[in-house]
C-alpha positions in Angstrom: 0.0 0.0 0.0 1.2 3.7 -0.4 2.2 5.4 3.2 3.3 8.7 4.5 6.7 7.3 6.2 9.1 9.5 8.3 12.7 9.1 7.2 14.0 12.0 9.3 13.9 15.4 9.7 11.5 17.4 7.3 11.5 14.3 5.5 8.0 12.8 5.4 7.9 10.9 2.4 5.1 8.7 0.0 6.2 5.7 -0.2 5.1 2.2 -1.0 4.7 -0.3 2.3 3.8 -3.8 3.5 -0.1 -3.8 3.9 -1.2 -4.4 7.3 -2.5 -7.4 9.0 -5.3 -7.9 11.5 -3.1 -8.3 15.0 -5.2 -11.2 16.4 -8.8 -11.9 16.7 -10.1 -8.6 18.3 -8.5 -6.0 15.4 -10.2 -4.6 12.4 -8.6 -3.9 8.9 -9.7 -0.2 8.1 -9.9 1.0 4.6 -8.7 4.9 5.1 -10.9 7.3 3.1 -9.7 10.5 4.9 -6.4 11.5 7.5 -5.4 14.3 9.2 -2.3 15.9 10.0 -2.4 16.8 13.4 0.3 19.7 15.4 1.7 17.0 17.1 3.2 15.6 13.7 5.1 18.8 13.4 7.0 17.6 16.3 7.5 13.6 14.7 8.6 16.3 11.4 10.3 18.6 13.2 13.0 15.8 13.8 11.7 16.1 17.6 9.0 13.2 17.6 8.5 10.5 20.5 10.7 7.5 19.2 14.2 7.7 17.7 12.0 5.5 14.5 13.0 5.7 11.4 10.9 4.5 8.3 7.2 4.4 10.0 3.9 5.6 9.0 2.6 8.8 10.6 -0.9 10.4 11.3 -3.5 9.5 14.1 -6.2 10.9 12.6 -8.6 8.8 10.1 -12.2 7.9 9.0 -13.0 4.9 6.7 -14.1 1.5 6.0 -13.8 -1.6 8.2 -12.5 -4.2 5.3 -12.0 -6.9 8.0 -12.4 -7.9 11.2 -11.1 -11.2 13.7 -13.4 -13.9 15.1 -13.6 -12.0 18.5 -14.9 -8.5 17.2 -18.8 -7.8 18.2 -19.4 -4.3 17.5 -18.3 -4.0 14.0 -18.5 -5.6 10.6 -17.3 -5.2 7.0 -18.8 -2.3 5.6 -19.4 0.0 8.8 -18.4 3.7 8.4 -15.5 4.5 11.1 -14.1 6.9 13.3 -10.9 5.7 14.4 -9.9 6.8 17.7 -6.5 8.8 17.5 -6.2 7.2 21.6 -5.8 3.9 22.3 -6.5 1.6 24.6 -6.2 -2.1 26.0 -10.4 -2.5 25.8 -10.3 -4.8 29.3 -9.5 -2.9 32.0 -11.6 -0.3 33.8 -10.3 2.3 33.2 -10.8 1.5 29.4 -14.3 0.3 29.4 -15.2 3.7 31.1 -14.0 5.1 28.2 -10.7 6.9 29.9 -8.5 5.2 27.7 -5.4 7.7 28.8 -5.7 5.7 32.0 -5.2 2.1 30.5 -4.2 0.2 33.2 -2.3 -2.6 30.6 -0.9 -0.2 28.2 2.7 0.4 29.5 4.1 3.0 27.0 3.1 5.8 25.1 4.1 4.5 21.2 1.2 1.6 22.4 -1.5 4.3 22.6 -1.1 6.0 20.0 -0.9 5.4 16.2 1.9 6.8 14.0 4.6 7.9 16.8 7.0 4.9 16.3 6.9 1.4 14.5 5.3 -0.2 17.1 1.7 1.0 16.1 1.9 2.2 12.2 -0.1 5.3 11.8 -3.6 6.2 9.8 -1.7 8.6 6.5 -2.0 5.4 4.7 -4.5 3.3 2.5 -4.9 0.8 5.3 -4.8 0.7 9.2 -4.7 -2.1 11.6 -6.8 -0.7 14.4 -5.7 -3.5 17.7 -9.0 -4.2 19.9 -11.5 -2.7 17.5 -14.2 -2.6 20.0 -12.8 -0.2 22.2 -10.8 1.8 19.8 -13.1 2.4 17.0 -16.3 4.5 16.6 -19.1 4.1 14.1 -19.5 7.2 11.6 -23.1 8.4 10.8 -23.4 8.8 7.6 -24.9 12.3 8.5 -21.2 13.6 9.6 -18.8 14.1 6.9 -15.5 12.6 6.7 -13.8 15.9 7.2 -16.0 16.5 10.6 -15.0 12.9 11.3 -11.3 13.2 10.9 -11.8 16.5 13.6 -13.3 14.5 15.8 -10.9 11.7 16.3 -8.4 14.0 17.5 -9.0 17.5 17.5 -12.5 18.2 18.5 -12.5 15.8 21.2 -8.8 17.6 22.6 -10.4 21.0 22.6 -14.0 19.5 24.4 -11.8 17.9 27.5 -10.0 20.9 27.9 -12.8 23.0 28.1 -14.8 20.4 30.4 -11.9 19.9 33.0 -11.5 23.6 32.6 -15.5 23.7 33.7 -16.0 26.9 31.6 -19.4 28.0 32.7 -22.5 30.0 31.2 -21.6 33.6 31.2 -17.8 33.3 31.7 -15.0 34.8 29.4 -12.7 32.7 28.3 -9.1 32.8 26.4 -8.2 30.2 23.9 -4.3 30.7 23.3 -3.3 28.9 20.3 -5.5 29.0 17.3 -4.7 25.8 15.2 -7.5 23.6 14.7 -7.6 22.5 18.3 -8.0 26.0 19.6 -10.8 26.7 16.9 -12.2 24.1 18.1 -11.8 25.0 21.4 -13.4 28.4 20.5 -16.6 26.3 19.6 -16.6 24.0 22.6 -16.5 27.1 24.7 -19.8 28.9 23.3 -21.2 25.5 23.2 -20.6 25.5 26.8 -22.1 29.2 27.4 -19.4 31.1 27.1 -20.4 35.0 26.5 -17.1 36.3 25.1 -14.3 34.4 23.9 -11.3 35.7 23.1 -8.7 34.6 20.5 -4.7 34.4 21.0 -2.0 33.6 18.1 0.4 35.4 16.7 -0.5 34.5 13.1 -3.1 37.3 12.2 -4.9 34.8 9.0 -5.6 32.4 12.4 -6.9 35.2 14.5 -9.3 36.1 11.4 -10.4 32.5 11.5 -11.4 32.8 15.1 -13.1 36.0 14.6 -15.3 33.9 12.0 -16.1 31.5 14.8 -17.4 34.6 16.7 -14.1 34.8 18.6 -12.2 38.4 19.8 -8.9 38.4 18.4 -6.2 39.6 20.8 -3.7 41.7 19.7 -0.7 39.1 18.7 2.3 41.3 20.0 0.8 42.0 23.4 -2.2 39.7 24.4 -2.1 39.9 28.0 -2.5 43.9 27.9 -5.6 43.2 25.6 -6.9 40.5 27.2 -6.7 43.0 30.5 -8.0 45.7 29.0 -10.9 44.1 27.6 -12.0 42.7 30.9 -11.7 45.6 33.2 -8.4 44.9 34.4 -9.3 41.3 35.9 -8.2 38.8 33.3 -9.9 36.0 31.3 -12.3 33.6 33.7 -10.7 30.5 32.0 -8.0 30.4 29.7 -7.2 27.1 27.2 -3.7 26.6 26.3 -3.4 24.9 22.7 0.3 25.5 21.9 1.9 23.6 24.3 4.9 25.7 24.7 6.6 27.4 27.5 5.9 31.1 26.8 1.6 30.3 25.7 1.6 28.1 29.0 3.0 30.7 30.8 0.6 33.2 29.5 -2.2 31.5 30.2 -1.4 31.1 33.9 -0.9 35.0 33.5 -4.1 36.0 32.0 -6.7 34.7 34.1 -8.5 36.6 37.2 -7.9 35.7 40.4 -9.6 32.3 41.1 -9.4 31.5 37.5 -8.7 28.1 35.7 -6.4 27.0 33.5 -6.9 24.0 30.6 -3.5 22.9 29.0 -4.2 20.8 26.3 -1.2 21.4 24.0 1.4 18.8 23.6 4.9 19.9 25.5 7.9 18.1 25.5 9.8 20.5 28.0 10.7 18.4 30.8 12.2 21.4 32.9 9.0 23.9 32.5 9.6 26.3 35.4 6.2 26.6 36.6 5.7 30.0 38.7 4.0 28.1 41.7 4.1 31.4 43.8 2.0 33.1 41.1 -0.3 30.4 40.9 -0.9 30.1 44.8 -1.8 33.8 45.4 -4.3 33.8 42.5 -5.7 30.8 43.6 -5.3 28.8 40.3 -7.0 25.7 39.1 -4.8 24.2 36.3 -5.7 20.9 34.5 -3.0 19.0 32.2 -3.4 15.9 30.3 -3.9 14.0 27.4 -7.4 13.2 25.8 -9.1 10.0 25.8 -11.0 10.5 21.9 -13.7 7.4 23.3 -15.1 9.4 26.5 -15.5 12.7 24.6 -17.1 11.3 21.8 -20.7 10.6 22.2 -21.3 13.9 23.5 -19.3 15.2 20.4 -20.9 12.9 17.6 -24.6 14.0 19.0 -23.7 18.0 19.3 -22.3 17.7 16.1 -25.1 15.7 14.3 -27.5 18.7 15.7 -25.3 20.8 14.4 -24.2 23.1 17.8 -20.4 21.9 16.8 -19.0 22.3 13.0 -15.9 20.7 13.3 -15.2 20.5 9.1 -15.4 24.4 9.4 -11.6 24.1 10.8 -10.4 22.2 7.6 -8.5 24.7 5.2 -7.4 22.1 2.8 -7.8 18.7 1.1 -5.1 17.2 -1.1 -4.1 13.3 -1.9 -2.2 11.3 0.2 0.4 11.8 -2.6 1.2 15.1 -2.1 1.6 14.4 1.6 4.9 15.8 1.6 4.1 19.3 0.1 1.3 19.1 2.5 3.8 18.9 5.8 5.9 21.3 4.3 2.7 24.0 3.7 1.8 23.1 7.5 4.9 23.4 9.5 5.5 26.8 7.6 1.9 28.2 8.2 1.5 29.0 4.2 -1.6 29.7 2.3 -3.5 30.2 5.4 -3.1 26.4 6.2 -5.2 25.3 9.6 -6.3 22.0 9.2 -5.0 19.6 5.9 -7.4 16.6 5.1 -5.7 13.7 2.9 -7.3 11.8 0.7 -5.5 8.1 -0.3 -8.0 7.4 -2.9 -7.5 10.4 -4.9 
């Protein structure tokens, strides 16, 4: 089958690889009809990823057709429309069958819980995917949601809704969403879905503060936010900020513009293991802040309905579609923010 393979550096390249297998008896065979490129490949492109692999397919992001399934598999069958779940899970602890799959109690290391970081679990920019336990880590697609909005949702959509639920933005409140890729613009959305009554958009890209501003976000001004984020909100700060960067200066500014008794929702991917948090800040405002990474099969039901009734538009985040083959231009067009680029959908049919 033809791939998106990582062979180092800025090198993301379409190549031909061995089609996958089913696992064992509880995995699916999924026929890919639509992947994402997610911010977090820009680290695996970057020549910073999460495995010192060489020669493995990327992306965690996909929608398509189950094409075959093991003996043990009870919730799906050849021909069901998927979702698959950019987090994965073991499917038979507790943890997983709550749906908290980030809190697998049999899934030792990160490269097993997600696709597309290493070898160990090839990733979804590819004709076919091996999905491991396909009850637990695969969701079925109505046909009502489109492949784009589907892609969004297995990744994306469901990042920005747990940061905004563990951030517990309530009806009224104002809230910042620092970062304005397609997990902050979704994050926008989840927060006026919530009730939020002013939202306000950080990045320093102005093209991504105009996409906000569609959303019905207020774009702060990129060379000083925290002075407009004070000055629209009398001096106090945001109620609720959600960080969707992940790095050390956007973290830090989130913790700086919220009020006093404000919260704080990191959902951007750091790798910084020596962040220097400023604990004294945080004490003497009295700061909730919430970290972690999302399980895609908890947030999801309340995700597929909202979007199905139409209070969430995912696919308005997606900027661009282009076949699998040009995958390389596409990383390239991503990682240097050109032709107003936000979300890329690939397409390994066309």
């Amino acid at each position: 089958m033809k791939a998106l393979l990582y062979e180092g550096p800025q090198a993301i390249r379409y190549r031909d690889m061995p089609d996958p297998t089913l696992v064992d008896d509880r995995g699916a065979l999924v026929r890919v009809t639509s992947a994402g490129i997610c911010g977090s490949d820009l680290h695996i492109y970057g020549g910073h990823g999460f495995s010192p692999d060489l020669g493995f397919c990327v992306g965690h992001e996909a929608v398509g057709e189950v094409v075959e399934v093991g003996s043990a598999v009870r919730r799906f069958a050849v021909g069901d429309r998927v979702l698959v779940a950019a987090s994965v899970g073991c499917a038979g602890c507790p943890a997983c069958w709550s749906g908290q799959v980030s809190r697998c109690e049999n899934l030792t290391s990160p490269l097993d819980a997600c696709y597309g970081l290493s070898s160990k679990l090839q990733g979804g920019q590819a004709e076919f995917l091996a999905v491991p336990r396909a009850d637990g880590n695969l969701a079925h697609l109505p046909d009502s949601i489109s492949d784009e909005a589907g892609v969004v949702l297995a990744d994306n959509a469901a990042t920005a809704w747990y940061g905004a639920r563990r951030a517990r933005i309530q009806p009224g409140e104002t809230v910042a969403v620092i970062g304005l890729g397609p997990v902050g613009l979704m994050a926008v959305q989840s927060a006026f879905a919530m009730g939020a009554a002013r939202v306000l958009g950080v990045d320093l890209v102005a093209q991504r503060r105009d996409r906000a501003a569609e959303m019905g976000a207020e774009p702060m001004d990129g060379d000083d936010p925290k002075t407009h984020i004070r000055s629209v909100t009398g001096g106090l700060g945001a109620d609720v900020a959600i960080e969707a960067v992940g790095a050390d200066a956007t973290i830090s500014l989130a913790t700086s513009a919220v009020r006093r008794g404000g919260r704080v929702g990191v959902i951007g991917v750091s790798q910084n293991t020596k962040y220097s948090f400023n604990m004294p800040l945080a004490q003497v405002k009295e700061l909730e802040f919430t970290i972690g990474l999302c399980s895609i099969q908890y947030e999801l039901p309340a995700l597929l309905a909202l979007t199905a009734a139409g209070r969430l538009n995912p696919e308005a985040v997606v900027s661009h579609r282009l076949p699998l083959s040009d995958g390389e231009r596409a990383y390239a067009m991503f990682a240097g923010r050109e032709d107003g680029v936000s979300k890329i959908v690939l397409d390994p049919s066309a």
